[in-house]
DRENTORKOL-3810 file (N, C-alpha, C; in nm, 4 decimals):
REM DRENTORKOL-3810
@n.u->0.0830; n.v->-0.1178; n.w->0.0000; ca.u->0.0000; ca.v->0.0000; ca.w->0.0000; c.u->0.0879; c.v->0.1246; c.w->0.0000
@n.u->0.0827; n.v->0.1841; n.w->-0.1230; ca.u->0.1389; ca.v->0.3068; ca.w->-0.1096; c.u->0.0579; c.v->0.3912; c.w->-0.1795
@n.u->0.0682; n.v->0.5532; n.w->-0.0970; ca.u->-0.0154; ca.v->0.6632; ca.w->-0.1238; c.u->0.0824; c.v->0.8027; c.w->-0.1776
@n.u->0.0409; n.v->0.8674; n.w->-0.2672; ca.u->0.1221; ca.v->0.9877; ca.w->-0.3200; c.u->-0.0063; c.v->1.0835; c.w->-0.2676
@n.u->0.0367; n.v->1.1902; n.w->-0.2046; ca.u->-0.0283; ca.v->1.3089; ca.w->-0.1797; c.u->0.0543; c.v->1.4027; c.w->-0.2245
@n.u->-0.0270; n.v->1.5079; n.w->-0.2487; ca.u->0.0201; ca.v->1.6750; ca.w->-0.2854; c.u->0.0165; c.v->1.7581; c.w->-0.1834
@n.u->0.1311; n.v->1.8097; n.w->-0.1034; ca.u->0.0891; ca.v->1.8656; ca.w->0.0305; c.u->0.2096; c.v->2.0592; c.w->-0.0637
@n.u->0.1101; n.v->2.0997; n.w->-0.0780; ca.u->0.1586; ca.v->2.2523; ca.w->-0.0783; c.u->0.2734; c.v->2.2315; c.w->-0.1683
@n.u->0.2220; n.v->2.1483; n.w->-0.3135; ca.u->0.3022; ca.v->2.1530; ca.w->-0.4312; c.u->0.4008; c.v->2.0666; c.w->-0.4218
@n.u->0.4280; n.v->2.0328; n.w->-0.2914; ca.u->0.5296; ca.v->1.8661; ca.w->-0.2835; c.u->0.4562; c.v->1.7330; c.w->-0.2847
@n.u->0.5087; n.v->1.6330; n.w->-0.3880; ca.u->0.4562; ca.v->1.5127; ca.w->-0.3705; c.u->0.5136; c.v->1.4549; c.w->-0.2480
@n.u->0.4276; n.v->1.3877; n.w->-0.1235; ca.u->0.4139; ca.v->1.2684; ca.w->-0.0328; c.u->0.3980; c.v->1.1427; c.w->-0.0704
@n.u->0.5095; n.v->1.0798; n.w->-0.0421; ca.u->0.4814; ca.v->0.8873; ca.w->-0.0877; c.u->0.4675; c.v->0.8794; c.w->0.0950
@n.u->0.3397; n.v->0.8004; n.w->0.1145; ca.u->0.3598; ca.v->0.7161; ca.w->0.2326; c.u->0.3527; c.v->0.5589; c.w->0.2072
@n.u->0.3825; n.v->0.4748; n.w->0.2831; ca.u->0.3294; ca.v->0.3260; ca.w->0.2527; c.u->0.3448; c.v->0.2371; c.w->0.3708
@n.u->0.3106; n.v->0.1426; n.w->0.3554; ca.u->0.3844; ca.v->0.0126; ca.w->0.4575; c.u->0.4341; c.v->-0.0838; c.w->0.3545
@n.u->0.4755; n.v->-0.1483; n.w->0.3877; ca.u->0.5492; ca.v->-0.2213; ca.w->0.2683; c.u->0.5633; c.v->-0.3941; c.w->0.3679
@n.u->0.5163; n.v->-0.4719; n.w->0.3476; ca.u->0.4990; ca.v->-0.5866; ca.w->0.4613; c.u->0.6016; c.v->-0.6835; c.w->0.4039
@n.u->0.6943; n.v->-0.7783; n.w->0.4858; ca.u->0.7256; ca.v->-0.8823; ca.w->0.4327; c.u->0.8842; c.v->-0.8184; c.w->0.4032
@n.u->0.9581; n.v->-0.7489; n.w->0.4492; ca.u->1.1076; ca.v->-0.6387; ca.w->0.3548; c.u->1.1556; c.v->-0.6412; c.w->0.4950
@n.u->1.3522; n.v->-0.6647; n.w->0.4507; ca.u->1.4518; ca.v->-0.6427; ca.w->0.5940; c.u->1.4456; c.v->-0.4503; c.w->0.6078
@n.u->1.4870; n.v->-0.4476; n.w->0.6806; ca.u->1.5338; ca.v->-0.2773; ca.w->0.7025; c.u->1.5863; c.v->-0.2211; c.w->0.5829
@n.u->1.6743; n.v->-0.3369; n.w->0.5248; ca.u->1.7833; ca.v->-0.2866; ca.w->0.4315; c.u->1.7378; c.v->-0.2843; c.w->0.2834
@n.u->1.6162; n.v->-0.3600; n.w->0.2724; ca.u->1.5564; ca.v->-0.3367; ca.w->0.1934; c.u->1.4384; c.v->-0.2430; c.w->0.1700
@n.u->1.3973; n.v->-0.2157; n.w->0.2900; ca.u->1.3076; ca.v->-0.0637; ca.w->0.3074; c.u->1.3782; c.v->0.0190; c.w->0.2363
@n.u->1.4959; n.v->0.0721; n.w->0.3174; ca.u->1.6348; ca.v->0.1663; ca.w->0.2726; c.u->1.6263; c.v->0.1608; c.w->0.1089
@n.u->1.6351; n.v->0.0513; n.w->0.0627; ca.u->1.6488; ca.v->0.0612; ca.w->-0.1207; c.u->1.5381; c.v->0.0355; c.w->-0.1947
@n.u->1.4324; n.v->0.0879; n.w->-0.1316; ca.u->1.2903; ca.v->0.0909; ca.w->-0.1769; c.u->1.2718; c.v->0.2674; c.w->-0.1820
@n.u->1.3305; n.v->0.3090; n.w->-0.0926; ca.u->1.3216; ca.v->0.4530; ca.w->-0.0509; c.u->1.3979; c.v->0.5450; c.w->-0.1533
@n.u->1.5094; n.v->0.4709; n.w->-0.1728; ca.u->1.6062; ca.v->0.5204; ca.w->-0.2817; c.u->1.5490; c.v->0.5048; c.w->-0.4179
@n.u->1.4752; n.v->0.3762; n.w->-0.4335; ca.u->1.4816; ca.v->0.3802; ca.w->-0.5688; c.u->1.2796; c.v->0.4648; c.w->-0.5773
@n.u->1.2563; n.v->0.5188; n.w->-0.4867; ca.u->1.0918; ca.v->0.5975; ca.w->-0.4562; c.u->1.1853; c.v->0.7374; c.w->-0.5269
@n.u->1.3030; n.v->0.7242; n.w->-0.4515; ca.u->1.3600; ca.v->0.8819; ca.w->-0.4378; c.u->1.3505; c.v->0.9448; c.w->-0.6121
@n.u->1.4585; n.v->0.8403; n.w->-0.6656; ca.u->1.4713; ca.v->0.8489; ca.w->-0.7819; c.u->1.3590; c.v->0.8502; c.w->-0.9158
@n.u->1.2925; n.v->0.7860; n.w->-0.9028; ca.u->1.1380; ca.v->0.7965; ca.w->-0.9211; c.u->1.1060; c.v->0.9646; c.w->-0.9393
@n.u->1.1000; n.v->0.9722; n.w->-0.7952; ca.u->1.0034; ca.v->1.0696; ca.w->-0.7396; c.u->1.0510; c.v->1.2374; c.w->-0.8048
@n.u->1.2056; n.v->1.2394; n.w->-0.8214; ca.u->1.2992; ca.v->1.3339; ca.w->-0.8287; c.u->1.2690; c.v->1.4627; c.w->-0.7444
@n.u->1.1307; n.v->1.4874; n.w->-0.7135; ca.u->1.1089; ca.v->1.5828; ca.w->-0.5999; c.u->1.0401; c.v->1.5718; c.w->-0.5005
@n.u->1.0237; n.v->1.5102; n.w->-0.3256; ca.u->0.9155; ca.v->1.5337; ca.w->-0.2729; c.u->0.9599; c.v->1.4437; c.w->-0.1464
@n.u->0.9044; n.v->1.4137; n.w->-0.0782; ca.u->0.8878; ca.v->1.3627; ca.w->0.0604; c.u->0.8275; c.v->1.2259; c.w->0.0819
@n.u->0.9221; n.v->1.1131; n.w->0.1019; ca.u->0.9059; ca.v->0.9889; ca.w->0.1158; c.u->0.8965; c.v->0.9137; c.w->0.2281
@n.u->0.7753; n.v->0.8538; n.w->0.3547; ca.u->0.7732; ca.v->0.7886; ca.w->0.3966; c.u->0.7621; c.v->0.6444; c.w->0.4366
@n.u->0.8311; n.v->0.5386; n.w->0.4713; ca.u->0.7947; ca.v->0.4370; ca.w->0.4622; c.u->0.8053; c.v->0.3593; c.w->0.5508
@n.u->0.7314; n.v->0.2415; n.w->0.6355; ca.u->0.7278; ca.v->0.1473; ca.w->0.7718; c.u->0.7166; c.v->-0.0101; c.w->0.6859
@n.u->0.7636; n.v->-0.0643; n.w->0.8252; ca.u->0.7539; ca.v->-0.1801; ca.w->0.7643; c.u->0.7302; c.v->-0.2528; c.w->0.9471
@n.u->0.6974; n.v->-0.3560; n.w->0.9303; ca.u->0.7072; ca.v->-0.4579; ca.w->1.0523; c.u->0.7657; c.v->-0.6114; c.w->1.0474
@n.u->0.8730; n.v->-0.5225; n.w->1.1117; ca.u->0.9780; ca.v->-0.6482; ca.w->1.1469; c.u->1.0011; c.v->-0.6896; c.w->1.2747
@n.u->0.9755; n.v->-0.8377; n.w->1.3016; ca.u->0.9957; ca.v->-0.9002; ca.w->1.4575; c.u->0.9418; c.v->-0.8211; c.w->1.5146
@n.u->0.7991; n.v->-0.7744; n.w->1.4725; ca.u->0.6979; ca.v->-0.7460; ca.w->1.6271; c.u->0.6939; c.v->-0.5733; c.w->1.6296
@n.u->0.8174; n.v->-0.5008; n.w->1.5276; ca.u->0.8511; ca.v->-0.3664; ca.w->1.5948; c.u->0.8019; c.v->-0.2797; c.w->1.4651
@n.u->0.8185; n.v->-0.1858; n.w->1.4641; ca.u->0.7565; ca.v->-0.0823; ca.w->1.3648; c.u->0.9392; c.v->-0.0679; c.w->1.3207
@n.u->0.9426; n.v->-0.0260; n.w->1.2013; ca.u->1.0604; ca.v->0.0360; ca.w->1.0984; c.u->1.0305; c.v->0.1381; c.w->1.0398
@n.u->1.0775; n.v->0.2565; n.w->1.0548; ca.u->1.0151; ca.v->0.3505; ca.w->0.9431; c.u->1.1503; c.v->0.4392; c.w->0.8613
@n.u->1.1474; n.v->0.4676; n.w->0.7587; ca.u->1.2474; ca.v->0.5664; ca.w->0.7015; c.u->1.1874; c.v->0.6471; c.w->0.6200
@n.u->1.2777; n.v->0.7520; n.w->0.6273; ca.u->1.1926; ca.v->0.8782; ca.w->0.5770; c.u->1.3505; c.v->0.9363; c.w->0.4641
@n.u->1.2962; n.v->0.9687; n.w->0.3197; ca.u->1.4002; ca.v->1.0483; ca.w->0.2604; c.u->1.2586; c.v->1.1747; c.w->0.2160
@n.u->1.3908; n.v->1.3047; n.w->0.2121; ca.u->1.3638; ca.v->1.4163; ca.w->0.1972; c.u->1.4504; c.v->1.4660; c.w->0.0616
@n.u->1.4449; n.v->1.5051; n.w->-0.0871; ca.u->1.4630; ca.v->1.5594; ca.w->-0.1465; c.u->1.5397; c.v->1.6637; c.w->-0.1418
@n.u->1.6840; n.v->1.6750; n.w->-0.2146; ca.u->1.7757; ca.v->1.8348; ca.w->-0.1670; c.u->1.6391; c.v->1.9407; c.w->-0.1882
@n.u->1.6014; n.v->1.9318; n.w->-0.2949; ca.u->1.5229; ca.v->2.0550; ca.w->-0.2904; c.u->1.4465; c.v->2.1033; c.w->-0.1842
@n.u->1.3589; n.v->2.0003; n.w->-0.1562; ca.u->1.2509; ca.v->2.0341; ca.w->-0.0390; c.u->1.3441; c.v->2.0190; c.w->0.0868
@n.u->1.4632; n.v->1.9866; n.w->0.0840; ca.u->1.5276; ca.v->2.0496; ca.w->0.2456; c.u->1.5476; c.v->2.1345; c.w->0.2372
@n.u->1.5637; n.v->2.2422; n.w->0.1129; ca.u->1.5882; ca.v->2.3433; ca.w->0.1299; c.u->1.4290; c.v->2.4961; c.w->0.1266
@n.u->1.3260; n.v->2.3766; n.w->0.1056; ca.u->1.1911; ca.v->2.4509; ca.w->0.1234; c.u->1.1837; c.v->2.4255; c.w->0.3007
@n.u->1.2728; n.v->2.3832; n.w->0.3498; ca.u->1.2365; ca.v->2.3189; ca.w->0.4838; c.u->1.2029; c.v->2.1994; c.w->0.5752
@n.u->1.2084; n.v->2.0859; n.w->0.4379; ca.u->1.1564; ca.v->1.9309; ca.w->0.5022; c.u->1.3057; c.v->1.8873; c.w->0.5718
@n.u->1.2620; n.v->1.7958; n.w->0.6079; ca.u->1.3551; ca.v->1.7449; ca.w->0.7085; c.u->1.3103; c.v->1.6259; c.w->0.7410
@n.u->1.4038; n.v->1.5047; n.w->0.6952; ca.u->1.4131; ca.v->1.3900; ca.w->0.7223; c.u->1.3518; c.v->1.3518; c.w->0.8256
@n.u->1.4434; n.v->1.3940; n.w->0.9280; ca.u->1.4928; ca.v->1.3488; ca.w->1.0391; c.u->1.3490; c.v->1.3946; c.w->1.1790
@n.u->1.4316; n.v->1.5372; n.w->1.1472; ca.u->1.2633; ca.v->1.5345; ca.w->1.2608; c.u->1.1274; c.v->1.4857; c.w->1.1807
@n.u->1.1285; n.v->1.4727; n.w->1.0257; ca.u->0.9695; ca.v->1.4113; ca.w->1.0082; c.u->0.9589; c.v->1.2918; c.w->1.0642
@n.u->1.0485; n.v->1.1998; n.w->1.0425; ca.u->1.0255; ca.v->1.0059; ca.w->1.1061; c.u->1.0361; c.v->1.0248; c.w->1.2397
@n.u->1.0951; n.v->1.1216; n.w->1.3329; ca.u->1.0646; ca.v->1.1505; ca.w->1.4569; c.u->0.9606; c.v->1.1472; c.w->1.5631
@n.u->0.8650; n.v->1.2455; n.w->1.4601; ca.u->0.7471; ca.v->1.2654; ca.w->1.4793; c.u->0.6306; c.v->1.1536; c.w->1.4880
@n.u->0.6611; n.v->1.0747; n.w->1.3595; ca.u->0.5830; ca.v->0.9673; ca.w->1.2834; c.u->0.6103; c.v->0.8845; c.w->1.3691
@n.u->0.7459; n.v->0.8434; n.w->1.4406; ca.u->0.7909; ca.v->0.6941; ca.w->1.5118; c.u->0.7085; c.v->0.7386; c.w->1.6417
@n.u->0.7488; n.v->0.8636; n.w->1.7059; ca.u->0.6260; ca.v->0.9038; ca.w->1.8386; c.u->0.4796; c.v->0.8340; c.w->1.8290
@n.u->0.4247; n.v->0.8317; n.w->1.7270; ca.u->0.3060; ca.v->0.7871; ca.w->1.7259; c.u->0.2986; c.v->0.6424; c.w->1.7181
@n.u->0.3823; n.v->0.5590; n.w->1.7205; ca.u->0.3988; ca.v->0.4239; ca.w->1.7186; c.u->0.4556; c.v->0.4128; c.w->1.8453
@n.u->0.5151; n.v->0.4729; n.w->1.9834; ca.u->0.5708; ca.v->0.4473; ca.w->2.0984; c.u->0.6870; c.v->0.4483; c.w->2.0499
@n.u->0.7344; n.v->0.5100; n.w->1.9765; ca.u->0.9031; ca.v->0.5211; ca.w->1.9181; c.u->0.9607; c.v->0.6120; c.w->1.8965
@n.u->1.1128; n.v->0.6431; n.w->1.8742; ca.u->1.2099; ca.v->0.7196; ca.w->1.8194; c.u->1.2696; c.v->0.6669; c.w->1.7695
@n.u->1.3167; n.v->0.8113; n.w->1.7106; ca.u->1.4782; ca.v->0.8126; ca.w->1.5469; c.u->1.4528; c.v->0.9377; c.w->1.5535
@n.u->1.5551; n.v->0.9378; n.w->1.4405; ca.u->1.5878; ca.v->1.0497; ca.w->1.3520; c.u->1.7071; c.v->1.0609; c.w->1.2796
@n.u->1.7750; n.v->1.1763; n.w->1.2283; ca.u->1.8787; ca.v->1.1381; ca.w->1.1506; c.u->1.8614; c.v->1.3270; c.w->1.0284
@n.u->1.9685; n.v->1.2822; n.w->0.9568; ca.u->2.0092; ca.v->1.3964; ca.w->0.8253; c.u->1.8493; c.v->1.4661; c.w->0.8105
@n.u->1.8498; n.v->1.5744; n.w->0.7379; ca.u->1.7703; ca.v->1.6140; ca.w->0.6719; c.u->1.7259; c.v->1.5119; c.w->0.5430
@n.u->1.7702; n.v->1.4873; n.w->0.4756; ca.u->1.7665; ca.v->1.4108; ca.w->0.3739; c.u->1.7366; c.v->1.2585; c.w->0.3674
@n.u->1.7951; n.v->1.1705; n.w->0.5040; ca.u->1.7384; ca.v->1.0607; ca.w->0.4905; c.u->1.7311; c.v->1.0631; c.w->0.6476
@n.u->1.6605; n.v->0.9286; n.w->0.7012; ca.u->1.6520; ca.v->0.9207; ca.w->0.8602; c.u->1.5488; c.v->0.7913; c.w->0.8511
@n.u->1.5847; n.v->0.6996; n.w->0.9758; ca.u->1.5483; ca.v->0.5895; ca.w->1.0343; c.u->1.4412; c.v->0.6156; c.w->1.1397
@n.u->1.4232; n.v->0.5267; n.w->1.2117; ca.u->1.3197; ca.v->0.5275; ca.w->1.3283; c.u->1.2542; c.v->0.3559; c.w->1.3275
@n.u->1.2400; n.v->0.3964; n.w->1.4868; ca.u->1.1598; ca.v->0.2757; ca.w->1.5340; c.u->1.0111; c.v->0.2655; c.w->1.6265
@n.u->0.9491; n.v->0.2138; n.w->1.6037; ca.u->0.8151; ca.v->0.1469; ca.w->1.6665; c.u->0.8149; c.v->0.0670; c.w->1.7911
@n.u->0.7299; n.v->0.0791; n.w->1.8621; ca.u->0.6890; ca.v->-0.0448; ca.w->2.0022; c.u->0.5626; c.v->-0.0714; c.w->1.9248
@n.u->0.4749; n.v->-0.0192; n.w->1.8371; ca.u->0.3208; ca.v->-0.0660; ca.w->1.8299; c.u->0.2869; c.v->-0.0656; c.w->1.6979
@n.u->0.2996; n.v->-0.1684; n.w->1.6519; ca.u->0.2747; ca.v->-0.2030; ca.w->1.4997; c.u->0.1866; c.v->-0.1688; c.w->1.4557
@n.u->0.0337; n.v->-0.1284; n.w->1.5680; ca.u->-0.1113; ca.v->-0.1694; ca.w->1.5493; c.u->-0.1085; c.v->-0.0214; c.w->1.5047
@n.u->-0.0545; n.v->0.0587; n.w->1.5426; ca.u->-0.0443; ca.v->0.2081; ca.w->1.5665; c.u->0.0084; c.v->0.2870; c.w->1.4331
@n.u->0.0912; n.v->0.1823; n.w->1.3389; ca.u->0.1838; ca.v->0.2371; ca.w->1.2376; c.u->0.0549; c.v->0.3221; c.w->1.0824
@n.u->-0.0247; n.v->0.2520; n.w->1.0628; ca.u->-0.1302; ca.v->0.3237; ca.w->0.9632; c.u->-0.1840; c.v->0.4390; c.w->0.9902
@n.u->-0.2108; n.v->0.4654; n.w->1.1402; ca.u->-0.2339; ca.v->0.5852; ca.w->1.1646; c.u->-0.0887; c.v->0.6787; c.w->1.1627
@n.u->-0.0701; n.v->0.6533; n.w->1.2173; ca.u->0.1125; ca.v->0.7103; ca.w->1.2246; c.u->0.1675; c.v->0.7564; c.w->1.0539
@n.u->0.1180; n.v->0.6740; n.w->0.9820; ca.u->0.1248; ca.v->0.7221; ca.w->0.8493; c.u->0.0758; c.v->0.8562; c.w->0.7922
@n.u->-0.0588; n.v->0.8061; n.w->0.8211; ca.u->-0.1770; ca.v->0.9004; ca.w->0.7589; c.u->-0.1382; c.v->1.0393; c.w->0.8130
@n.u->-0.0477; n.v->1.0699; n.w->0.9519; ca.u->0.0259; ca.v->1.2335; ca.w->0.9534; c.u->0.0663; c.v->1.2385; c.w->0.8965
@n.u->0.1669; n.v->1.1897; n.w->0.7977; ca.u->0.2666; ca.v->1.2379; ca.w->0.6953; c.u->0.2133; c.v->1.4017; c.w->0.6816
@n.u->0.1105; n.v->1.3509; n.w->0.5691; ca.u->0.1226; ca.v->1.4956; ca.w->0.4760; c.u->0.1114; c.v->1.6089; c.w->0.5685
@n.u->-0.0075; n.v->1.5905; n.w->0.7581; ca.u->0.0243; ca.v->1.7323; ca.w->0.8053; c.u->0.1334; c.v->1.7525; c.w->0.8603
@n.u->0.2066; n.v->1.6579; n.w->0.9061; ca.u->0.3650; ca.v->1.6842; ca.w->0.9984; c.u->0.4646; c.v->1.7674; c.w->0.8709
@n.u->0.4378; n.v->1.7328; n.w->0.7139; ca.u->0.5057; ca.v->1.8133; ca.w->0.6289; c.u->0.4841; c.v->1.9161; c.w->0.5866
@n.u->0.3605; n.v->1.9445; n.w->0.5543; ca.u->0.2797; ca.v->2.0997; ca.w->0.5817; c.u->0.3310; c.v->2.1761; c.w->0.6997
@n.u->0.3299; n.v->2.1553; n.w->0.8270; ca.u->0.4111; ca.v->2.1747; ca.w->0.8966; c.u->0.5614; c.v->2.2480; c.w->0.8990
@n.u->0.6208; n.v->2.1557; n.w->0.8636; ca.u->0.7487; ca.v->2.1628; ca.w->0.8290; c.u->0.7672; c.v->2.2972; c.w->0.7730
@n.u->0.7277; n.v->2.2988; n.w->0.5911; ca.u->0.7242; ca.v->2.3764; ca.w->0.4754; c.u->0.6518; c.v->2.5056; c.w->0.5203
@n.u->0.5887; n.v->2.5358; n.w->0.6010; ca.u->0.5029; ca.v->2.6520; ca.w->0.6043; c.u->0.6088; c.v->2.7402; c.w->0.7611
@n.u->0.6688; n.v->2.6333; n.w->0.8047; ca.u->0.7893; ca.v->2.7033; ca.w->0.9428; c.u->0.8764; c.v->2.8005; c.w->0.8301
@n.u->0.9357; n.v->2.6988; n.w->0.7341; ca.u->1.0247; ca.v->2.7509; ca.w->0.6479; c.u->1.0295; c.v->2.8878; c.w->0.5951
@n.u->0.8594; n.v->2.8654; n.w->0.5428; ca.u->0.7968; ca.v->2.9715; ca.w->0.4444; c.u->0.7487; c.v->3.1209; c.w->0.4381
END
């Protein structure tokens, strides 16, 4: 399940992606990135019980203000978790798997957010 939103002229990928190691989240994200060439990528996965999430951010839109790092921050909070990391890319972890779809569905306002601090 993956979703593209338009949040204030940036495309949002969110998804879960079921059944993928960490390391393959990571090169799902990269190859979203490349794809995507501009916009804000979230993605979770559930591995051994725990929430996974990584987040890449676009040079451009770090420089409209997104941010990796505190976005999966935010997102892992809502699963009983932390991370963070670069502007550009960033990790995070889960305690509540059950919790991760909702935890998604902030994306687009935690990036609105973001872009409008900037703006």
């Amino acid at each position: 399940m993956k979703q593209v939103q338009e949040v204030a002229g940036v495309k949002v990928v969110t998804g879960i992606v079921s059944g993928v190691s960490p390391a393959a989240l990571r090169r799902l994200a990269d190859e979203l990135e490349v794809r995507l060439r501009s916009g804000v990528i979230v993605l979770g996965t559930v591995d051994d019980g725990k929430v996974l999430l990584v987040s890449k951010v676009t040079k451009d839109i770090v420089a409209k203000g997104g941010h990796a790092g505190n976005l999966v921050r935010e997102v892992a909070k809502l699963t009983d978790g932390g991370g963070g990391g670069r502007p550009d890319f960033a990790q995070a972890g889960g305690r509540n798997p059950a919790k991760l779809q909702d935890a998604l569905r902030k994306v687009p306002e935690l990036v609105a957010q973001q872009l409008k601090r900037s703006g």
